[in-house]
DOMARTOR-433140 format. One line per 10 residues: number of its first residue (from 0); for each residue x, y, z of C-alpha. Coordinates in Angstrom, 2 decimals, padded with zeros to 5 digits. Layout:
BEGIN
NUM	X/Y/Z; ...
END
This chain:
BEGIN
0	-050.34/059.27/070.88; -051.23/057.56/067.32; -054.83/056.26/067.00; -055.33/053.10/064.87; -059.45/052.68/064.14; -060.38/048.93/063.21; -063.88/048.00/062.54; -063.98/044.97/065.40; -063.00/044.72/069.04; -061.45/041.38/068.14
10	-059.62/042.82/065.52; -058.69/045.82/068.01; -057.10/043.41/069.90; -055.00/041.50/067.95; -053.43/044.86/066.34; -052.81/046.22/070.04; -050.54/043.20/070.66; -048.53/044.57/068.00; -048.19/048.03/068.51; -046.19/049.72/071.21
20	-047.71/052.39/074.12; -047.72/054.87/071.39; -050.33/053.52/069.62; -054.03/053.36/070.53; -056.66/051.16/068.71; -060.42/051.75/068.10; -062.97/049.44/067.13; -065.85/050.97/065.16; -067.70/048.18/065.21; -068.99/048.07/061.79
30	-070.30/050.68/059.56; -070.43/054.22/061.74; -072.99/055.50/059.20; -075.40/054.41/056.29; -078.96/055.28/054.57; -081.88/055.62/056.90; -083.79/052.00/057.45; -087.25/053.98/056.80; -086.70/056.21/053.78; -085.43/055.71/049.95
40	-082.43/057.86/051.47; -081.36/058.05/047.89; -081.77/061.73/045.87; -083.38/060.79/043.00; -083.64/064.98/041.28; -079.68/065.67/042.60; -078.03/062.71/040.52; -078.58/060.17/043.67; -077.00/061.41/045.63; -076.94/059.01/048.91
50	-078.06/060.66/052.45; -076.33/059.19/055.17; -077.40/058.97/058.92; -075.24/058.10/061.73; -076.61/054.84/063.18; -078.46/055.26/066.29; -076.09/052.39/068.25; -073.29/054.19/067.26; -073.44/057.58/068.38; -071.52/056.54/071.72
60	-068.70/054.92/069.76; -068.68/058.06/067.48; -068.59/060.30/071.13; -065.57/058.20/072.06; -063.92/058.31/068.48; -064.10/061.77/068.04; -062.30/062.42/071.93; -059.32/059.92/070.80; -058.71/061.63/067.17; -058.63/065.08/068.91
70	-056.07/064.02/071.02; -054.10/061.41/068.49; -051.23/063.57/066.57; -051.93/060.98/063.88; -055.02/058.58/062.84; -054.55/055.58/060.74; -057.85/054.01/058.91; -057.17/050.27/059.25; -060.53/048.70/057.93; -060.26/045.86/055.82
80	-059.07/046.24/052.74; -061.89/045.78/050.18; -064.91/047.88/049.19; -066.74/047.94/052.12; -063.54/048.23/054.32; -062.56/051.29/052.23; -065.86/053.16/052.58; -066.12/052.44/056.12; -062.78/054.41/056.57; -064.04/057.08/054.22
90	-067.24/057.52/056.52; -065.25/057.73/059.51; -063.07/060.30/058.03; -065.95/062.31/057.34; -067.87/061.97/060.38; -065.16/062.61/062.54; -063.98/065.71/060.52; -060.56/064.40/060.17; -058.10/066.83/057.86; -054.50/066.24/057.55
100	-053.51/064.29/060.67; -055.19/060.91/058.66; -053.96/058.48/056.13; -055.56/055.04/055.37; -053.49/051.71/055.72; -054.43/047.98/054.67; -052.87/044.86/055.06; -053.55/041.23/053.91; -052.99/039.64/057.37; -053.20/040.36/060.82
110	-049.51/039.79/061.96; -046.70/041.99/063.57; -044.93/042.10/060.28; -047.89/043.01/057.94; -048.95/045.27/060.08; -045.82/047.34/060.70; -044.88/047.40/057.45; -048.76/049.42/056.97; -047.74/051.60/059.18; -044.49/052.57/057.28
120	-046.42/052.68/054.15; -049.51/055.25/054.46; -051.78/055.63/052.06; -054.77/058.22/050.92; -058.81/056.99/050.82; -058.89/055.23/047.31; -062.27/056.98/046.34; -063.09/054.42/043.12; -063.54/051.66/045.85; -065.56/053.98/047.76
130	-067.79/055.03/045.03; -067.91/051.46/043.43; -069.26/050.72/047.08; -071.85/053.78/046.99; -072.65/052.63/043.43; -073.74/049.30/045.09; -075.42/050.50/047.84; -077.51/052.98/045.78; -078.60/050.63/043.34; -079.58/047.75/045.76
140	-081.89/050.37/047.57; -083.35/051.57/044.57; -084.47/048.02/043.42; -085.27/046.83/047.00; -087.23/050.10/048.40; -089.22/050.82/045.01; -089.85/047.21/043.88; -090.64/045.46/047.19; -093.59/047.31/047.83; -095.19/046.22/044.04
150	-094.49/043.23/045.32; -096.45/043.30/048.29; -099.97/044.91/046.43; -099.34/042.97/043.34; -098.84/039.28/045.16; -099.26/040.02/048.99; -097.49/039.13/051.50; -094.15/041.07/053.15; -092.03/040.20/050.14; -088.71/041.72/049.03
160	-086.66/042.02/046.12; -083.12/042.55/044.96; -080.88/043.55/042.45; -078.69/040.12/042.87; -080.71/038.04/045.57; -083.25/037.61/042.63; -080.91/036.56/040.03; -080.24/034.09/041.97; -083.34/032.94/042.59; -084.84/032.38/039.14
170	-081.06/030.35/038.61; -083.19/027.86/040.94; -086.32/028.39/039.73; -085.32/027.64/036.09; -083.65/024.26/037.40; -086.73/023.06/039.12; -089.01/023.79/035.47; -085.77/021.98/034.16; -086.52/019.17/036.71; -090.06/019.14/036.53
180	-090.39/019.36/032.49; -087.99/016.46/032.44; -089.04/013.46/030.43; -087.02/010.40/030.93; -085.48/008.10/028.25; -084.55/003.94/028.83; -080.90/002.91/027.98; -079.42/-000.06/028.47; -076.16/-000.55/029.68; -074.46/-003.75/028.58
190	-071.17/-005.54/030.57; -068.94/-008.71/030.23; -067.40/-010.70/032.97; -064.07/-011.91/031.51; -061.15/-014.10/032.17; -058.40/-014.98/030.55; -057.78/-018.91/030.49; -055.20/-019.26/032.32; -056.63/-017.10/035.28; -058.15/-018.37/038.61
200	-059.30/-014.95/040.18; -062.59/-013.23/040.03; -063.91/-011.71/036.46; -063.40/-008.50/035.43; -066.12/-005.87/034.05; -065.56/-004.25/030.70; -068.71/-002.11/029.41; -070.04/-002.31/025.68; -069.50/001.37/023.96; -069.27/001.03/020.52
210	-070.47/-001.11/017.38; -068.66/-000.88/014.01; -066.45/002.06/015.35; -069.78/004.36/016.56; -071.27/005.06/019.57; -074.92/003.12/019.84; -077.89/003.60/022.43; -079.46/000.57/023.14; -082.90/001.90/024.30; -085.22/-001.44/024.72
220	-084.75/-005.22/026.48; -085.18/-006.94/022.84; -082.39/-004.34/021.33; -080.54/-005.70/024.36; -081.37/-008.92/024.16; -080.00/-009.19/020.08; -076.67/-007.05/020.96; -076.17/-010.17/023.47; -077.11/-012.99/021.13; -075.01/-011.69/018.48
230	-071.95/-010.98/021.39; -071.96/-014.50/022.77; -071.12/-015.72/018.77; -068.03/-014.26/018.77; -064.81/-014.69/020.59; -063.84/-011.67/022.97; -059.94/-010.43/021.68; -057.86/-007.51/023.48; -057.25/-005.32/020.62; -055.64/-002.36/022.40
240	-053.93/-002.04/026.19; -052.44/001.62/027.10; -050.80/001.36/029.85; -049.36/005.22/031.49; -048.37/007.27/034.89; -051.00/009.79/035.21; -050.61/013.20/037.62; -053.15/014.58/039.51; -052.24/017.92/040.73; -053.20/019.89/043.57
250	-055.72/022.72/043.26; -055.15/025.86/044.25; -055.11/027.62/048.02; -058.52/028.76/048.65; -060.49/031.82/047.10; -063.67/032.90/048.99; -065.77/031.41/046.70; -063.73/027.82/047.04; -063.70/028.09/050.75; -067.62/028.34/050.89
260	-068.27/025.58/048.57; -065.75/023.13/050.66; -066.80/024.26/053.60; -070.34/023.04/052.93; -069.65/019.93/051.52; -066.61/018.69/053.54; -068.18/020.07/056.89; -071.52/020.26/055.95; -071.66/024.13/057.18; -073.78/026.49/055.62
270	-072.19/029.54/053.33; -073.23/031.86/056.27; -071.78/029.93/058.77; -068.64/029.36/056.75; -067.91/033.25/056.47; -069.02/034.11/060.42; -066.33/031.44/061.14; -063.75/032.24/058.84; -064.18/035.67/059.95; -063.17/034.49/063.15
280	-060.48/032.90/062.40; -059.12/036.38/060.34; -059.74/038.54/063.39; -057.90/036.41/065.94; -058.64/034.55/069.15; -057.07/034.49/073.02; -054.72/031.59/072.73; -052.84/030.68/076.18; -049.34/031.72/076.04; -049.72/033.81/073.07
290	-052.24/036.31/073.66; -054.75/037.58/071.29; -054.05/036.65/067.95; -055.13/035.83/064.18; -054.87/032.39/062.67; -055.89/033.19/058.62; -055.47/035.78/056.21; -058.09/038.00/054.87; -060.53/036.03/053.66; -062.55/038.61/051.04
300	-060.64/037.33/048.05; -060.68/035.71/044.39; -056.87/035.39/043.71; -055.10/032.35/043.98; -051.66/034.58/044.45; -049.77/033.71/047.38; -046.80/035.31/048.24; -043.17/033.96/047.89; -042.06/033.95/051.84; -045.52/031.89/052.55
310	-044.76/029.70/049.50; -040.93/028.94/051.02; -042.63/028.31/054.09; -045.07/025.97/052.96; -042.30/024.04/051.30; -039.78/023.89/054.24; -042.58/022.51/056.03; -043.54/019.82/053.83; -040.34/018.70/053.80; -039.69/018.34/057.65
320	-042.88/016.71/058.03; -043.20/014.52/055.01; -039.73/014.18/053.46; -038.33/015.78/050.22; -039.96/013.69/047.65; -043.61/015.30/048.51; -041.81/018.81/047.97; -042.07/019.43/043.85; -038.58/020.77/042.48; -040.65/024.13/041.33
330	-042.70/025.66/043.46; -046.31/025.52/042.11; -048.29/029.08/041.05; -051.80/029.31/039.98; -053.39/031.77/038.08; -056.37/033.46/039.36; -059.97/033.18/037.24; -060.62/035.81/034.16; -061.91/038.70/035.96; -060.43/038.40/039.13
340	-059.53/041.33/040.90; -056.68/039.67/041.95; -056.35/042.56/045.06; -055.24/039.91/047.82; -053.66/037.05/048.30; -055.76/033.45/048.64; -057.01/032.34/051.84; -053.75/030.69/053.56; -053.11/030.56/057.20; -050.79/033.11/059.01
350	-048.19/030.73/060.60; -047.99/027.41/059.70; -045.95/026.68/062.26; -049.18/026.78/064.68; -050.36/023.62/063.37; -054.60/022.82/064.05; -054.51/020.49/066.17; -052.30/022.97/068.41; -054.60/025.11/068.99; -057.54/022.22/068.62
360	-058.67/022.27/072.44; -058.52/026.41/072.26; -061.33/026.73/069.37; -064.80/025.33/068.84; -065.71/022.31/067.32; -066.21/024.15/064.10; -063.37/026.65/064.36; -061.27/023.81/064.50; -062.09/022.31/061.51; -062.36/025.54/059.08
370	-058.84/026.46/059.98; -057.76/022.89/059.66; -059.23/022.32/056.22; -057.75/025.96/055.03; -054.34/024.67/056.57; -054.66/021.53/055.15; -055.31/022.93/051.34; -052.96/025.54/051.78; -050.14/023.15/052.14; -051.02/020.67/049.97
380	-051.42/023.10/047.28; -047.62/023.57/047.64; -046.91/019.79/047.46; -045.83/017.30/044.85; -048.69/015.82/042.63; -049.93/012.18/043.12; -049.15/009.51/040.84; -050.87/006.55/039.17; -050.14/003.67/036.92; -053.22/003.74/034.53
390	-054.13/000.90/032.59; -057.16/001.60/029.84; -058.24/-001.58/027.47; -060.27/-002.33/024.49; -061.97/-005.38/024.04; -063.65/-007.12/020.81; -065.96/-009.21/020.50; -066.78/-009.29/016.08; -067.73/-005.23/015.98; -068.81/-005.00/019.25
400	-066.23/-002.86/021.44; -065.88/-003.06/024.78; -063.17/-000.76/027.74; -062.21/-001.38/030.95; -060.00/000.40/032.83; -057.76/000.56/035.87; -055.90/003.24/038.30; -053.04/001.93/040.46; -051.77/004.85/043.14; -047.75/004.96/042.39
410	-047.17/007.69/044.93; -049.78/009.98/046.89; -048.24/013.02/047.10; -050.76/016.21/048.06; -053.08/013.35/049.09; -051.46/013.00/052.30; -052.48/016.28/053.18; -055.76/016.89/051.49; -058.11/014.20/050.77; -060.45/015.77/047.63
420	-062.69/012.85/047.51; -066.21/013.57/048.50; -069.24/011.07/047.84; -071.21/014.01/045.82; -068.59/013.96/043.61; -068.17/010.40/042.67; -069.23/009.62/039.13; -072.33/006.98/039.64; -070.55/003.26/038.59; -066.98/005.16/039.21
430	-064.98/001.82/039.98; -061.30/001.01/040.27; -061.10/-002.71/039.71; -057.93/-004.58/039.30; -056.80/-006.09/035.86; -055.15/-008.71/034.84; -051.55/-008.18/032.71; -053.47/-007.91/029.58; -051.59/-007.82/025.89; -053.14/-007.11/023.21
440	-054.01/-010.40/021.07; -054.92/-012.25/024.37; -058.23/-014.16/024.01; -060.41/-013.61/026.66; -062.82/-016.23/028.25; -066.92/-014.82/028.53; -067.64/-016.05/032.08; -071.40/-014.20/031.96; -073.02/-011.36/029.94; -075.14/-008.78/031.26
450	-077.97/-006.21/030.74; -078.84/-003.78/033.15; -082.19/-001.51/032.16; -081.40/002.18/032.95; -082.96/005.63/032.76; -081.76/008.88/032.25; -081.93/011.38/035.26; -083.22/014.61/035.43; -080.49/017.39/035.84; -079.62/017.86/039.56
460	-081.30/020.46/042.32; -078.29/022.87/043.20; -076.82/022.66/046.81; -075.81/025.39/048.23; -072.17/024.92/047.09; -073.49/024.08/043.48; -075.22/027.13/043.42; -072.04/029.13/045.02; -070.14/027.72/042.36; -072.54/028.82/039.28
470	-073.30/031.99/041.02; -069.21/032.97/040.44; -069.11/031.07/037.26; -072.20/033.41/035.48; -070.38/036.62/037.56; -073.77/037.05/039.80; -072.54/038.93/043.37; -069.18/038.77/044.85; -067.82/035.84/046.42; -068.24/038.11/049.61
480	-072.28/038.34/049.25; -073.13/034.49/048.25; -073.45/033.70/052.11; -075.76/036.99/051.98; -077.63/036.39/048.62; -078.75/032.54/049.77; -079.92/033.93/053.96; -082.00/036.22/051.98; -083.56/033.45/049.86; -084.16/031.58/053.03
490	-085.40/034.29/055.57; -087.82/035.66/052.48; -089.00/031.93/052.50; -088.82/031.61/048.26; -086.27/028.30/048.82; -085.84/025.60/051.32; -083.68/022.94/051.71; -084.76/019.28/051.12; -081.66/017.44/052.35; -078.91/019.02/051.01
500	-080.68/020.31/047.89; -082.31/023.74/047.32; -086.07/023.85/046.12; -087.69/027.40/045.21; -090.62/027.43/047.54; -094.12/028.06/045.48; -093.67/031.87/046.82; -090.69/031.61/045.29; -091.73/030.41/042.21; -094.45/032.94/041.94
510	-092.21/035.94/042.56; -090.43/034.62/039.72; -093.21/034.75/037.33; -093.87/037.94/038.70; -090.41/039.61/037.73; -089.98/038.00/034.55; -093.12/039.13/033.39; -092.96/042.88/034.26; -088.68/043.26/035.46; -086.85/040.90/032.88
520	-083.88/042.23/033.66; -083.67/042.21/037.16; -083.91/038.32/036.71; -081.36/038.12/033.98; -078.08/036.61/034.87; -076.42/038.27/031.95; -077.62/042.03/032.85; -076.99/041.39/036.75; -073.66/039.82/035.25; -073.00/043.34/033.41
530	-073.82/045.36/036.11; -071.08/043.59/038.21; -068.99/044.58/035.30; -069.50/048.09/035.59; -069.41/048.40/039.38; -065.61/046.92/038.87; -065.20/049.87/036.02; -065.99/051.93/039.01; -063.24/050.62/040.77; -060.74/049.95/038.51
540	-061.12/053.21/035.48; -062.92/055.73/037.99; -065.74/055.73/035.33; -068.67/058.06/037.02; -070.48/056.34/039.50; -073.91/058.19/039.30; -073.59/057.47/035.12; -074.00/053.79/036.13; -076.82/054.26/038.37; -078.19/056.09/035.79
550	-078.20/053.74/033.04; -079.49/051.40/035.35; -082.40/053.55/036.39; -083.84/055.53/033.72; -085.20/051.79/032.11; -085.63/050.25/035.47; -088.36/053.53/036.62; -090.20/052.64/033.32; -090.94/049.38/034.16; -091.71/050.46/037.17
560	-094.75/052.72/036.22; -095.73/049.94/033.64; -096.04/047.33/037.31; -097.70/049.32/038.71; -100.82/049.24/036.53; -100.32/045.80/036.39; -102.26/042.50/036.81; -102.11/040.78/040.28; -100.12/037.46/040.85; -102.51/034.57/043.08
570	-099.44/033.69/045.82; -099.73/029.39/045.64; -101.66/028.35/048.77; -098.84/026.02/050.83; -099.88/022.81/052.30; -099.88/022.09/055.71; -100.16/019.05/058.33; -102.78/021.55/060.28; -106.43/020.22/061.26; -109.19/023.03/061.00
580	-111.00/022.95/064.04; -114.45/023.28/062.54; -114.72/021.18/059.46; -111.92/018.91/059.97; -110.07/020.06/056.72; -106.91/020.60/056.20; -105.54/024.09/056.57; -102.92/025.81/053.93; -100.47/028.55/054.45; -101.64/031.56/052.39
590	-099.54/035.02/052.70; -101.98/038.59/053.29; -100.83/042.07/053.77; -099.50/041.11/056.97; -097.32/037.59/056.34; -098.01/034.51/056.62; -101.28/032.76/058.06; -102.97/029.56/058.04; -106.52/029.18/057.04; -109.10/026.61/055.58
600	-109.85/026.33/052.26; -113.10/024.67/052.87; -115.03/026.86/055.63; -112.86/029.99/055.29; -111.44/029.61/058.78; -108.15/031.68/059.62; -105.43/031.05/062.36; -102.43/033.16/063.33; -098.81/031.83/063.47; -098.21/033.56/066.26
610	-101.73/031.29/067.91; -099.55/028.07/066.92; -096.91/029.36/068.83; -099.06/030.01/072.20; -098.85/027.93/075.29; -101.86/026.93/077.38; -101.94/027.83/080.77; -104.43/027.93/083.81; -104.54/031.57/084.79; -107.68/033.12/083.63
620	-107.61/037.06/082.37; -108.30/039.29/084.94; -110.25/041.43/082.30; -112.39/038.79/080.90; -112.01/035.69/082.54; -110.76/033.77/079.15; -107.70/031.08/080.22; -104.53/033.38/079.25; -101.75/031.64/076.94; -097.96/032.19/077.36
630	-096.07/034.08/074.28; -092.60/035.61/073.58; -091.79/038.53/072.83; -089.30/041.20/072.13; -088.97/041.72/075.83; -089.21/038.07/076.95; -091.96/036.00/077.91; -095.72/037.26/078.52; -099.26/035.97/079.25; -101.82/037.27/076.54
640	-105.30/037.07/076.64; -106.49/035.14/073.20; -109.51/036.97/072.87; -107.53/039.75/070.88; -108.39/042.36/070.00; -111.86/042.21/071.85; -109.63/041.97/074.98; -105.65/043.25/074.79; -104.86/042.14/078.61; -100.96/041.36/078.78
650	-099.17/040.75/081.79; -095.27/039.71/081.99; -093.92/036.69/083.25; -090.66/037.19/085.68; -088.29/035.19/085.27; -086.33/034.86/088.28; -082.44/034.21/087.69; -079.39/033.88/090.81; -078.86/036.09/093.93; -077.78/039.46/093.63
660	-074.41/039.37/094.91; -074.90/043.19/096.47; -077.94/042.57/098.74; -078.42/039.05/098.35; -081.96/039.42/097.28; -083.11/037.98/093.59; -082.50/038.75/090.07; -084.99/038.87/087.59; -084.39/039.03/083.59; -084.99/042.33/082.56
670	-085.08/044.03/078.61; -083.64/047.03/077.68; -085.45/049.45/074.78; -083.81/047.78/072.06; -084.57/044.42/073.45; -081.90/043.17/074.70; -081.52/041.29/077.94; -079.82/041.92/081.05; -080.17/041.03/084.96; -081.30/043.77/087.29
680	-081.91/043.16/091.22; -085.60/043.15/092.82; -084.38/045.43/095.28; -084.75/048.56/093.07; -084.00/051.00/093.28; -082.65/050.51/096.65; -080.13/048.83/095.39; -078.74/049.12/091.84; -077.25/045.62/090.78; -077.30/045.38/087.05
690	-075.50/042.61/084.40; -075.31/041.67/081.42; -074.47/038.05/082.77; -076.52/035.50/085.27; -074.92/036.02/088.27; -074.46/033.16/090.70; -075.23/035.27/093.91; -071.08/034.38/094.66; -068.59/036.92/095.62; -064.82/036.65/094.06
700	-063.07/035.10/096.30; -059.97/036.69/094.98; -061.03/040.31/094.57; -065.13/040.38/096.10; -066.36/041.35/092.65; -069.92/039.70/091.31; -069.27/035.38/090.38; -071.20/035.18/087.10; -071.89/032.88/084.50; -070.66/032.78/081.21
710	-071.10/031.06/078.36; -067.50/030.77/076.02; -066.64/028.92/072.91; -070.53/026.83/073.78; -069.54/025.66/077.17; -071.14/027.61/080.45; -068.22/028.63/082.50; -068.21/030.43/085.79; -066.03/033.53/086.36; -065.37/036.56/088.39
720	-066.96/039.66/086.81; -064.11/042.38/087.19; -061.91/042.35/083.59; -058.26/041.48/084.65; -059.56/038.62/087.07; -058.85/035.42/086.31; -060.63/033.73/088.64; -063.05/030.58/087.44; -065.21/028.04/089.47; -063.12/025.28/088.18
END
């Protein structure tokens, strides 16, 4: 037998298909091993060296692994090919003691071909990815476990930083001083209705731009107001008409980086969101009459490369669905960004013969749509560019000059497989109007003259693509950690959205202060930019991974001690729409040793979150007599007393749930240690009915196994409980 170790089920799956009864495949769900949650786990005396614990939830998957590999004559590391992927195999190797009956394989795509052709191709652990990785890890927990808790003292609060994450954030917070400093200047825009004599039809626009040959700023009404006097003397003559067929060509297939930023504005998913699905899509899905299989390549990527069979493909395609005119007569290639590791190919899907809406009514909403829109760009990035007739005219009137211009679509090519417009993206006063067949000596009739008062605009907040984009563009992160980077900056509550746009929260803000002041570089795009740099030295020239961490350190501990004798940063009180009870006031969020609270600024009057939170109810405590309130917990719902901590009375609410299909008595929700939730039978322990799913109280009426219910793809189906039973309630 030959073992194959993945690092998800789903992926397990899809490779099984693949592989003959020889072959076995593994899931190790995730990292098997990492540094301990509670300790610096980092050697700082024995040139950081990293200690590594085996994850508690893993120990049963590691039992299971290391019974396989024992029996497998050969083991084949299939983790994803990146980094992480390649220290994941590296920590299962040395967990599970392998020796010589182990070689690592990658592959691009999940499909029969790739995969077989990994197989045939072995490879060894590439150790600079690993230690690039380690590199990483190490320095992340040596900015996040020695800074976070200055943090804490010197501002308050449960605050965190990070080596990236808070990069990222002063990128924000400098836009919002940008915003906020702004001062904002009048203009006036000036623009002519026009005619020619002999036309009938409605006026055309052409916008004043230049007088005497140089570009002028009108900034009041009464500089307006001359301009227009002196305008109306003279007679308005075309002086110059260029008239050419303008291409627009398609962009590239989609990077990581590319497929976040669409996905947010075309679908109007976040970045985290984007990846969870995309990651979906890459690991492969139980399609009817198929089996288990994966729609997209790997999707951890900044090349534009795509290789030549998927390039034929997309061009056969193209032309038996559009015809041979959209198909270009050379293929088109892109070249990847300066800096790119250019490891995999883009983003593309894995047949394009299994068209979206194929498989539309076999994926969620959203699943749907991300594989459609990386279909979609995929293939038009292989089609012929679009073509316009462009007209662009100058106007006189004495030595005032005025343009107009005009865009006729000839042919749409790549356009009638990718639409790129997007509102956000439209310049403001972007118009296409139609012109007449100007020449240049015509003499044009003034039909009205007009002045519009305008103001310049402040520069704008980032979106989350916006800041995606500027994140790659300054070399912050990976393309892989921007979904990470921007849930950090929402779970630590320094930014919010308003609308689409991202505001630094006042916590924010201060934190910001705080690290300039005493961590410069930690805040620096340009150092955090460098450090990127060497971590890719790590993994491209093997340069020593504990002499970056070094170089990194020996400054960073300096500041460190400097913090720490340190002034204290006031966190910005955050209004609220709370009432104080007692004065009537209104109450403000403030942040103490232990989070976030609400109290009054006028009587000194504090309130819990957690007291917002609570439901009223009728029962009194049996301890005090105080009416209890309802609260959830780690282990589900509970009645509390609120007289805490005078009086800690709890008592658990049951939630009752179907029949128990053994003994026909009922279920109850029940929590395991680690919280999570499961049904167990009120007949314990007489009888021993336990599930992870509601059960309906139903036997199978195919095999007599437990009916339960399920909830798949966000619909609630009922099914029989026994794997390999494909009975349903429909």
């Amino acid at each position: 037998m030959k073992l194959v170790i993945v690092e998800s089920l789903a992926k397990a799956k899809t490779i099984a298909k693949y592989l003959g009864s020889d072959y076995r495949v593994d899931a190790s769900a995730g990292h098997i091993r990492d540094l301990p949650a509670k300790d610096l786990g980092v050697d700082l005396r024995n040139n950081f060296e990293p200690t590594y614990i085996v994850n508690e939830d893993k120990k049963d998957i590691i039992k299971k692994l290391k019974k396989d590999t024992t029996e497998a004559e050969m083991v084949y590391l299939a983790t994803d090919p990146d980094r992480e992927g390649e220290a994941i195999s590296w920590h299962l190797a040395e967990t599970l003691k392998l020796k010589d009956n182990y070689c690592r394989i990658t592959f691009n795509e999940i499909s029969k071909k790739a995969v077989g052709e990994a197989i045939n191709k072995p490879t060894k652990i590439n150790m600079n990815l690993v230690n690039a990785q380690q590199a990483r890890r190490v320095l992340d927990r040596l900015v996040g476990y020695q800074l976070s808790p200055i943090l804490c003292n010197k501002i308050g609060g449960k605050l965190s930083a990070g080596r990236v994450q808070s990069a990222a954030l002063k990128i924000l917070v400098d836009r919002e001083r940008e915003i906020k400093s702004f001062v904002k200047e009048e203009y006036w825009t000036i623009t002519a209705f026009l005619n020619r004599l002999q036309d009938k039809c409605k006026p055309f626009g052409a916008v004043f731009f230049e007088f005497k040959g140089k570009k002028v700023k009108i900034d009041s009404k009464e500089r307006a107001d001359k301009a227009m006097e002196l305008m109306r003397q003279n007679d308005f003559i075309v002086t110059n008409v260029k008239r050419q067929q303008v291409s627009t060509h398609p962009a590239p297939p989609f990077t990581t980086s590319t497929l976040q930023q669409e996905g947010v504005k075309k679908l109007g998913l976040s970045s985290a969101d984007v990846m969870k699905i995309a990651q979906q899509l890459y690991e492969g899905f139980d399609i009817e009459g198929q089996g288990h299989i994966a729609l997209v390549t790997y999707i951890r990527t900044d090349s534009t490369r795509v290789s030549e069979e998927a390039i034929a493909k997309a061009r056969e395609t193209l032309r038996a669905r559009f015809g041979d005119k959209y198909v270009p007569s050379k293929p088109n290639y892109y070249k990847s960004k300066k800096g790119s590791q250019d490891a995999h190919e883009a983003i593309r899907p894995i047949n394009l013969d299994l068209m979206p809406d194929m498989v539309k009514d076999k994926l969620a909403r959203n699943q749907y749509r991300l594989y459609k829109l990386i279909y979609d760009k995929f293939l038009a990035s292989q089609a012929a560019s679009a073509v316009y007739d462009s007209l662009n005219v100058v106007i006189n009137s004495g030595e005032f000059a005025f343009k107009c211009g005009g865009k006729t679509q000839l042919f749409d090519g790549f356009l009638a497989v990718y639409n790129i417009t997007d509102k956000e993206d439209k310049d403001e006063g972007e118009e296409n109007q139609k012109l007449p067949n100007l020449a240049v000596g015509d003499k044009l009739v003034l039909k009205d003259l007009k002045g519009e008062q305008k103001f310049t605009k402040p520069p704008a907040r980032y979106t989350e693509a916006s800041l995606i984009k500027t994140l790659e563009d300054n070399g912050i992160g990976r393309p892989s950690t921007f979904a990470t980077i921007l849930s950090t900056l929402y779970k630590r509550e320094y930014m919010a959205k308003d609308g689409k746009a991202l505001v630094p929260t006042a916590l924010g803000d201060t934190v910001t202060q705080y690290l300039e002041k005493y961590f410069a570089d930690i805040v620096d795009s340009e150092f955090t930019a460098q450090m990127e740099g060497n971590l890719d030295k790590v993994e491209d020239d093997g340069i020593d991974w504990h002499k970056v961490v070094d170089d990194f350190y020996q400054p960073f501990k300096a500041k460190l001690s400097g913090a720490k004798g340190g002034e204290h940063f006031d966190s910005v009180d955050e209004p609220s729409d709370v009432v104080c009870e007692k004065c009537g006031s209104m109450m403000v969020y403030r942040r103490g040793r232990f989070g976030k609270y609400l109290t009054c600024p006028n009587c000194k009057t504090n309130k819990s979150l957690k007291a917002m939170e609570d439901k009223p109810t009728d029962i009194p405590c049996e301890k005090c007599g105080a009416l209890m309130v309802e609260r959830s917990g780690k282990f589900g719902k509970y009645l509390a007393c609120p007289n805490y901590p005078k009086c800690k009375n709890t008592v658990p609410i049951i939630e009752k749930a179907g029949k128990c299909p053994k003994c026909g008595k009922d279920t109850v929700k029940r929590y395991s240690k680690n919280g999570k939730m499961f049904y167990g039978c009120t007949g314990y322990p007489e009888c021993d009915f336990i599930s992870w799913d509601e059960p309906t109280g139903e036997s199978c009426p195919v095999c007599g196994s437990p009916v339960i219910k399920k909830t798949l793809r966000g619909k609630e189906v009922i099914k029989c409980s026994k794997k390999g039973c494909k009975y349903t309630g429909e």
